[in-house]
Every structure is written in C-alpha cells, then in structure tokens.
C-alpha positions in Angstrom: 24.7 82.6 -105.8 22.9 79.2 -105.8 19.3 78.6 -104.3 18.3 76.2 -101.9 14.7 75.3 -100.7 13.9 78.6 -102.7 16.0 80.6 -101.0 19.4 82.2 -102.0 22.5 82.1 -100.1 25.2 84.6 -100.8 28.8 84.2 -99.9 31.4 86.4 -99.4 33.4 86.0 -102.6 30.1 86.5 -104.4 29.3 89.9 -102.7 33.3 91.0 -102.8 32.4 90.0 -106.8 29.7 91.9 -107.6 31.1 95.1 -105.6 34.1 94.6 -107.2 32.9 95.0 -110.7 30.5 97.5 -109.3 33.7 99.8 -108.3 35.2 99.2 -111.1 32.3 99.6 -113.5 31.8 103.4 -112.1 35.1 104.2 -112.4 34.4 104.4 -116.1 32.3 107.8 -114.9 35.5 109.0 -114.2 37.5 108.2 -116.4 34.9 109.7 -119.1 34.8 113.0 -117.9 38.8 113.7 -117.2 40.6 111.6 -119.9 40.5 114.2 -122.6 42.0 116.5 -120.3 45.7 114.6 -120.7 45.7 114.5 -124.3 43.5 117.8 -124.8 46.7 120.1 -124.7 49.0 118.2 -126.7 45.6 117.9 -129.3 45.0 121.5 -129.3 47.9 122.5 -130.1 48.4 120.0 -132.8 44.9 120.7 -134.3 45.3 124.5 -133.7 41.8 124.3 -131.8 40.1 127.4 -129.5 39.4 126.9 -126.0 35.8 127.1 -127.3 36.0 123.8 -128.9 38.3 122.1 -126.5 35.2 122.7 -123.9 33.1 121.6 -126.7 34.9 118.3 -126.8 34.7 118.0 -123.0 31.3 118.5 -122.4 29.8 115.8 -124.9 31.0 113.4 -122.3 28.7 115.0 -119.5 26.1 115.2 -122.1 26.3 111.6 -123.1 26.2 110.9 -119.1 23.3 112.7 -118.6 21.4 110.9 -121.5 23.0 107.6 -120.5 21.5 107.9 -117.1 18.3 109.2 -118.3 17.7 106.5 -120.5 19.1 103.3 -118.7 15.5 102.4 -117.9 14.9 101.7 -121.3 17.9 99.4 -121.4 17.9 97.8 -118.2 14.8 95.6 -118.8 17.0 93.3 -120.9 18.7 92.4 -117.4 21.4 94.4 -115.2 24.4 92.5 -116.3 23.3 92.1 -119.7 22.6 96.1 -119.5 26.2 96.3 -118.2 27.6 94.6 -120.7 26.3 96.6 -123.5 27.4 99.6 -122.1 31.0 98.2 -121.8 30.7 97.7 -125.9 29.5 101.2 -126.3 32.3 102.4 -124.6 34.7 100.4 -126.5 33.5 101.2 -130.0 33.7 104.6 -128.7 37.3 104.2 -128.4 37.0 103.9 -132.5 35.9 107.4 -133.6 38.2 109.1 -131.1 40.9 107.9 -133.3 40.7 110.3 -135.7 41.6 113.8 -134.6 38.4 116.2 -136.0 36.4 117.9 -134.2 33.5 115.8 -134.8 34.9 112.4 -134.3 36.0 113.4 -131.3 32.4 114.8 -129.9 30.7 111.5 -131.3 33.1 109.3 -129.4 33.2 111.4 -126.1 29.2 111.3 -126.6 29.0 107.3 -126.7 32.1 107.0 -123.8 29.6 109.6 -121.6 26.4 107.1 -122.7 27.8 103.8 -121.8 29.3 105.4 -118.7 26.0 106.8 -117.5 24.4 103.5 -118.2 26.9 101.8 -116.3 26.3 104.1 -113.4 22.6 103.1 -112.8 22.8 99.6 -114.1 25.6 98.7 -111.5 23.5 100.8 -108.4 20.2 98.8 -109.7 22.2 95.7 -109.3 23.7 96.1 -105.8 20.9 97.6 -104.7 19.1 94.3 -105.7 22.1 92.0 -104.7 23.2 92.9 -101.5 21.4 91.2 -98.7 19.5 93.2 -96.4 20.6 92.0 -92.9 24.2 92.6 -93.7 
C-alpha cells in the first residue's frame, strides 16, 4: 500500500495479500477444533482415557475460542497485524504442552491453540474489514 497526495492506492497483489493470509489465518479455527479428533483415538486408547475426558480434551479448544474472541479487543489495540502475530506465537507454543500425553497438558495446550485461534479470527475480520476498499 503506498500513499500518494494523502491518499492510498491499493493494488491487486496487495488485496489478493492480505485475503490470502486472511484465509489462511482462519483456517487455524478449524484446524483447532478437529485436530485432536485424528490422534484422539489412537490417544485414548493408549492413555486408557473415558469418553468423558476425551470430550474434556475437545472442548478446551471451543473454550479457548470463545475467550480468544471475547478478549481480542484487549489485544488488538497493539495493531491488527501485530495482534495476528501474537496469536500465531500462542498457537505455536501451544504446540509445546500438547507434547506430553496427560490429561492436563493436553487441556492447557488445546486452551492456548482455541485462544490464538479466536484472536486470529477477529483480528484478521478487523483488518479486512479496514483494508478492503469500499468501491470494490
């Protein structure tokens, strides 16, 4: 995007860009709430786990989305790209606890992978919301 006379000019690659990243931002949402659903059998049957805490595991990723989205307006002020680039960290140092195999681990790291990805959800709309040109 560069300005001119005060006034911005988008281009093409700049819009494919940021809806680009946009896309591929969200499909973190996703990804957060069916990836444990791959490894969840071949888990519970290793860990000798109950359906109980299987859907336990599962839901701390909708949870984490919920307060992700709820407080991304308390992150966003530091900018939206700076906002979605946090949230990308979270959700790779989430990667970390998931590691281990407990019960707990895997609930803390869900948790975070759910909070970065509803982060990432509102941070990315706020930002093509603001980016996309109006006559277009």
């Amino acid at each position: 995007m560069s300005y001119f006379g005060g006034k911005a000019q988008l281009n093409n690659s700049f819009l494919f860009g940021v809806f680009t990243v946009s896309t591929i931002t969200n499909f973190n949402c996703g990804f957060a709430l069916a990836s444990f659903n791959a490894a969840g059998i071949y888990i519970s049957v290793l860990q000798n786990w109950t359906t109980s805490q299987i859907t336990l595991v599962t839901s701390f990723s909708i949870i984490g989305l919920m307060f992700g989205a709820l407080f991304a307006d308390k992150i966003i002020p530091i900018g939206r790209i700076r906002a979605m680039h946090l949230a990308n960290v979270i959700m790779i140092i989430s990667v970390v606890p998931q590691m281990w195999l407990t019960l707990t681990s895997l609930c803390f790291g869900r948790f975070l992978l759910g909070f970065g990805s509803g982060v990432c959800i509102v941070a990315t709309s706020v930002f093509v919301a603001e980016t996309s040109p109006a006559d277009k």
